[in-house]
Steps between C-alpha positions, in 0.01 A plus 500: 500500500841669447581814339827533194621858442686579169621794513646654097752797469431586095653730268227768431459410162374167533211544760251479236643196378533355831122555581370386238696167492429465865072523400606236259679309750201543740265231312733256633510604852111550466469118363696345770309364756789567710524842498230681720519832342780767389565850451717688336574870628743786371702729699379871450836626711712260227282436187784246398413290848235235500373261767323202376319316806352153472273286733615119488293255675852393689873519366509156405228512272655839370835318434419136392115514368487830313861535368483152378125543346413530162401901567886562587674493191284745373560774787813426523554590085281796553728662798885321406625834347429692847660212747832652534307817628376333751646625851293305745304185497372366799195335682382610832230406718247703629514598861213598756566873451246638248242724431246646245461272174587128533573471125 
């Protein structure tokens, strides 16, 4: 399993917009078999900042089977108008330091 952060700095005035094309978005994620699960979580500190985290079964299938699937045109139309706000995307694997919740 790996982990992708995206991380979104948005203009204030489009957060609503944003969420609710990301839910939209989310059916594809949610129909991939690919994609282990996903999350996507607002900064209270920066209401503007958003950090989207999704589980992919490896990077390869991340990169080659879901972004060339028929479920990624679809996210990708639902989410184009916020992909120059993106300021990080990046996978990362887990390491042996955790605790609590696995999820």
């Amino acid at each position: 399993m790996i982990v992708e952060y995206i991380r979104y700095k948005l203009p204030a005035v489009t957060c609503s917009a944003f969420e609710s094309d990301y839910a939209r978005a989310a059916s594809s994620l949610a129909a991939s078999a690919f994609c282990l699960g996903y999350e996507l979580s607002r900064c209270t500190d920066e209401p503007g900042t958003y950090v989207l985290r999704i589980r992919w079964t490896s990077v390869e299938d991340h990169m080659q089977g879901f972004r060339r699937s028929e479920h990624f045109p679809p996210f990708l139309a639902a989410i184009r108008p916020y992909v120059p706000q993106i300021e990080e995307m990046r996978h990362y694997e887990l390491t042996a330091v955790a605790g609590g919740v696995s999820d």
